[in-house]
C-alpha positions in Angstrom: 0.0 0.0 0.0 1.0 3.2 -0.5 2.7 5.0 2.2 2.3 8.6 0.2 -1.0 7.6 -0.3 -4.0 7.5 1.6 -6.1 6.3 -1.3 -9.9 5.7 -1.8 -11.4 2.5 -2.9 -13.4 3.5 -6.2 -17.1 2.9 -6.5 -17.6 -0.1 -8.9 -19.9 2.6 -11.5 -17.6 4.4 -13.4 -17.8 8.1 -12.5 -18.4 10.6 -15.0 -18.4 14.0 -16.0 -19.0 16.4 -12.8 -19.0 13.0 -10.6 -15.4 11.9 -11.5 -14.4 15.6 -10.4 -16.7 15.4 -7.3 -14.8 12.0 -6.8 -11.4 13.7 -7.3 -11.8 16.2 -5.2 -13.2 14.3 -2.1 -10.6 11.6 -2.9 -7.9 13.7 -2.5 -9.4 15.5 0.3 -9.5 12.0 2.0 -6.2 11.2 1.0 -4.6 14.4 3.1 -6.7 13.7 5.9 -5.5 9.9 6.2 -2.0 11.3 5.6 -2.0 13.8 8.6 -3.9 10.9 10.8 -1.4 8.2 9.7 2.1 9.6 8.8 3.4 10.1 12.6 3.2 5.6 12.2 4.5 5.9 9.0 7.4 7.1 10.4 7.9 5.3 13.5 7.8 2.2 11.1 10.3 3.3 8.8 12.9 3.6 11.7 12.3 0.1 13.1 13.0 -1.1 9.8 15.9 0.4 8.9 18.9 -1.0 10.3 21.2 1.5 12.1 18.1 3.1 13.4 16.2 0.1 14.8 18.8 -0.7 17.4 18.2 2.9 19.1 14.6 1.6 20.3 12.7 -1.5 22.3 9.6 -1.0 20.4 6.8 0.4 18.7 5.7 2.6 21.7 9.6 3.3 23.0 10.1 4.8 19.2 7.3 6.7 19.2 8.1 8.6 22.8 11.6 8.7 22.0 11.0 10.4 18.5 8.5 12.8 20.3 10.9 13.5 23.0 14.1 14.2 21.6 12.4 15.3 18.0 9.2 17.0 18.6 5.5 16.7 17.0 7.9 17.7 14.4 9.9 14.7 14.3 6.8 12.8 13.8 6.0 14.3 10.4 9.6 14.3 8.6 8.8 13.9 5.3 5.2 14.5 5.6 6.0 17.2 2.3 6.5 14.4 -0.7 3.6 12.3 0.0 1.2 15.8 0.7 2.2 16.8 -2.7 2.0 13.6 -4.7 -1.7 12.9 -2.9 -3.8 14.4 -6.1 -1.6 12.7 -8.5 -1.5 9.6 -6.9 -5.5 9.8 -6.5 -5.7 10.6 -10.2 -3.6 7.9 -12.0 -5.3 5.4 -9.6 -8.8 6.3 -10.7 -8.0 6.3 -14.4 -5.6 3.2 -14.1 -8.2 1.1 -12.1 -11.2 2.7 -14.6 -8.9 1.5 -17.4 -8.3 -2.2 -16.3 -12.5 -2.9 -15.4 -13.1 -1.5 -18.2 -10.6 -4.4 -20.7 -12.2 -6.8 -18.1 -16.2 -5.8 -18.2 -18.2 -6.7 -21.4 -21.4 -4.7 -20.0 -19.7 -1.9 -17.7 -23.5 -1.8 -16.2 -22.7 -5.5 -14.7 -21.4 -6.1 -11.2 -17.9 -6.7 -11.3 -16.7 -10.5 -9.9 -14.2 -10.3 -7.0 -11.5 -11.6 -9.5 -11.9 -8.6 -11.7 -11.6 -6.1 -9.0 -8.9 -7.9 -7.7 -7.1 -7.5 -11.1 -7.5 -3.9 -11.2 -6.4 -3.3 -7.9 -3.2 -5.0 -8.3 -3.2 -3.6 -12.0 -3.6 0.0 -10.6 -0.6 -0.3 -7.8 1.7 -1.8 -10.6 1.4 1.1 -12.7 1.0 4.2 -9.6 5.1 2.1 -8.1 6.4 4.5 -11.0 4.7 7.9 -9.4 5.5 6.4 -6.2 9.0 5.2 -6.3 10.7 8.7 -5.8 8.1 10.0 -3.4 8.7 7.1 -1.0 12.1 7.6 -1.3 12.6 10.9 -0.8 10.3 10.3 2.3 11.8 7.3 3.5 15.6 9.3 3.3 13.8 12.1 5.5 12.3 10.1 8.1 15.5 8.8 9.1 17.5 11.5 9.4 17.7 12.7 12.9 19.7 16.6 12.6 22.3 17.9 10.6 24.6 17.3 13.5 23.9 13.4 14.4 27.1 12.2 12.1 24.2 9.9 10.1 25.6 11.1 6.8 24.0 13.0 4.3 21.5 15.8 5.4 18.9 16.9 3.4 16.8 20.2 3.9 13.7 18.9 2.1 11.9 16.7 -0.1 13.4 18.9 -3.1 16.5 19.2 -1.7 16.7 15.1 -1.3 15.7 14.7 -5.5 18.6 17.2 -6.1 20.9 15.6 -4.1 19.9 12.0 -5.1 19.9 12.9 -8.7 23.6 14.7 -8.2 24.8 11.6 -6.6 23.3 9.1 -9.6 20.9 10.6 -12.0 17.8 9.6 -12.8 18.2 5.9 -11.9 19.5 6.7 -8.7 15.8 8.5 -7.8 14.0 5.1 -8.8 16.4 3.2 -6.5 13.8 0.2 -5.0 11.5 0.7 -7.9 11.2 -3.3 -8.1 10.4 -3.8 -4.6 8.0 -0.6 -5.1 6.0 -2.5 -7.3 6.4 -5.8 -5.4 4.7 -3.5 -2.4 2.2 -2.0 -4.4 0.6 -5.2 -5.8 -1.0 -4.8 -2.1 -3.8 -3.1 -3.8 -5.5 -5.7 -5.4 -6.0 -7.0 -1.6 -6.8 -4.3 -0.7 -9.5 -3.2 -3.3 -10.7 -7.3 -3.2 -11.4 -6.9 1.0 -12.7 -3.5 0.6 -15.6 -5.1 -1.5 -15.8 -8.1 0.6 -16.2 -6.2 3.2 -18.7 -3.7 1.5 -20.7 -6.5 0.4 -20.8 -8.2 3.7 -21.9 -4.9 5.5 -25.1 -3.9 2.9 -28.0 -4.9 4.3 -30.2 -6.9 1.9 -31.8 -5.3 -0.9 -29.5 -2.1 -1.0 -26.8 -1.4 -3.2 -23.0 -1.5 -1.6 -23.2 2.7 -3.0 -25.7 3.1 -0.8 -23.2 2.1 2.6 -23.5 5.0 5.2 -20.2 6.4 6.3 -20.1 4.2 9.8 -19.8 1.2 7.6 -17.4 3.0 5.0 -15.0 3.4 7.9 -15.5 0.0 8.9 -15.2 -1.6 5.6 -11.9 1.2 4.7 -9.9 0.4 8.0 -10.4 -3.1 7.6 -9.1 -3.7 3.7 -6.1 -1.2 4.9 -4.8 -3.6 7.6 -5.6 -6.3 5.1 -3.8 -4.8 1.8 -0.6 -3.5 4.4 -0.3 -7.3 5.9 -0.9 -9.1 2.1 3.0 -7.7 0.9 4.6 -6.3 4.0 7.6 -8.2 3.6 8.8 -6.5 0.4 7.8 -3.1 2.5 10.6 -3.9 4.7 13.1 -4.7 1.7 11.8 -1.6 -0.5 12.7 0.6 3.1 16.3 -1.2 2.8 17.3 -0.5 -0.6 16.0 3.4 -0.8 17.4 3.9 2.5 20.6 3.2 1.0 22.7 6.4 -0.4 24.6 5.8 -4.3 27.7 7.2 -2.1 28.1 4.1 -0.3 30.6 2.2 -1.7 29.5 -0.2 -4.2 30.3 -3.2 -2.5 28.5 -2.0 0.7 25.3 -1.6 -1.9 22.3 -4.0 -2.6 22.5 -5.2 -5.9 18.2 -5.5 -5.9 15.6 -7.6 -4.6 16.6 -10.8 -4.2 20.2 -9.6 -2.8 18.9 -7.3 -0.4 16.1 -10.5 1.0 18.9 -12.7 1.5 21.4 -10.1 2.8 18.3 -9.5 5.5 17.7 -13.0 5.9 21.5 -14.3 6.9 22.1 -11.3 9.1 18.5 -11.1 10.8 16.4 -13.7 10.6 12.8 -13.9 9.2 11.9 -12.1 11.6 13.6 -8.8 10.2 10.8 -9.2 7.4 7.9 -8.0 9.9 10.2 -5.0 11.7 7.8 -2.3 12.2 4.1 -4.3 11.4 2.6 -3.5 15.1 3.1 0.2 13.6 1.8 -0.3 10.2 -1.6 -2.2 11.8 -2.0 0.7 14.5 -1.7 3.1 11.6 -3.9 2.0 9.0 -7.0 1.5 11.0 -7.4 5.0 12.0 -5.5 5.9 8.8 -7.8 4.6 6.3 -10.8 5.3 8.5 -10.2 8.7 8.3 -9.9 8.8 4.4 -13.1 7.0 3.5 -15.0 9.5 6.2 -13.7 12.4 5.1 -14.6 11.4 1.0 -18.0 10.4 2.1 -18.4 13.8 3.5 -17.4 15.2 1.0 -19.2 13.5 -1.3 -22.1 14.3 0.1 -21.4 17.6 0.4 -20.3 18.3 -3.3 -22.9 15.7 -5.0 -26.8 16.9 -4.1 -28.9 14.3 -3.2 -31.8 12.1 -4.7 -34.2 14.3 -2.3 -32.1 17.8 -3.4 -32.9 17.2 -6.9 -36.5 16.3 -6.9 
């Protein structure tokens, strides 16, 4: 799932004309709200993975307090600026990617789509949103670990623009997509995701009522859910994706991973299997309250920028 983005599960009808707007607009409004709700997690979960970093605390809580005491609120929200940004595009390419791939799969688009086919698109969707990603979640990930200019943790960067220039200084374009594989090894996570958001959708509409007409108790219910569920479905490769961008091209080459697979059994021979779940207690506190947040604050929007049935008449 992405980290950079709090996303919204899209409605099975195809929005169009002022709805696909009204649907942008609250998604991205979600998005931002799941962001500020989630990212202080986010980061917290990003240190325990990282190597040098994870030795420094006992736990999920001890990280948090530490971060907040020697660090700040601020602390919490390092790199907070790349994923704010990338929100609206992210939101964007996901509802015209996922639109896209139901569309190939649907002969009538007025049909109900089968679980296999929303599946599809989900994991579809992530595939092709790892390439907007990719940079973002590095550039976030390279924040979130730094501690001060004056902590002797290497390079310091002022920003999220100041990491791209840096980054793209140090090894051009290439070096900016570092971890793109396990990006997109992540991001399958959304076909999960989408597949338990409509599970759980279904399972919560009462009989004779259409899983549109959810109110937004059951949205939140039905959205935190298929977030634990999508962040749990490819963890693993979350942990290996934090690796690899974590590392800087001015390491010395030997030092560096050479991609996926060298980087998993690097982790494996040095930490166990259990390095591959570094950080999950975080990641399932998060992504309740996360993703509850986003689908609450795009229903209410929603509703807010789309008059209804009784409006009209």
């Amino acid at each position: 799932m992405l980290d950079c983005d709090e996303s919204i599960a899209l409605s099975q009808e195809p929005p169009i004309g002022s709805d696909w707007t009204s649907n942008f607009i609250a998604g991205t409004a979600g998005g931002i709200a799941g962001l500020c709700v989630g990212h202080p997690w986010d980061t917290v979960k990003v240190r325990l993975q990282s190597k040098e970093l994870a030795s420094k605390y006992t736990g999920t809580w001890n990280c948090f307090s530490t971060i907040l005491k020697q660090e700040k609120v601020t602390g919490l929200y390092k790199g907070m600026a790349s994923p704010m940004v990338g929100v609206a595009l992210v939101n964007a390419l996901l509802f015209g990617v996922y639109g896209f791939f139901m569309d190939i799969q649907m002969a009538n688009p007025a049909d109900e789509p089968t679980l296999m086919q929303i599946y599809l698109a989900g994991t579809g969707s992530g595939i092709v949103n790892s390439f907007i990603s990719c940079p973002m979640e590095l550039s976030k990930i390279r924040l979130q670990n730094q501690q001060g200019p004056n902590t002797g943790s290497g390079t310091f960067y002022k920003g999220p623009m100041d990491c791209f220039k840096q980054t793209y200084r140090q090894g051009g374009l290439r070096a900016c997509y570092r971890g793109l594989w396990a990006t997109i090894l992540r991001e399958t996570s959304y076909g999960p995701y989408f597949l338990s958001y409509e599970i759980f959708c279904r399972a919560l509409t009462p009989e004779g009522q259409r899983t549109q007409d959810l109110s937004s108790g059951r949205l939140v219910v039905a959205g935190g859910f298929a977030g634990i569920a999508g962040w749990l479905s490819t963890y693993p490769t979350d942990v290996i994706k934090t690796r690899i961008q974590a590392q800087h091209d001015s390491a010395p080459k030997s030092q560096q991973f050479r991609g996926v697979w060298h980087c998993t059994m690097h982790m494996y021979r040095e930490e166990g299997m259990r390095v591959f779940f570094r950080g999950i207690n975080a990641t399932v506190i998060r992504a309740f309250p996360c993703n509850a947040a986003t689908f609450l604050v795009y229903s209410l929007c929603m509703r807010a920028l789309i008059p209804s049935q009784e409006e009209l008449a």
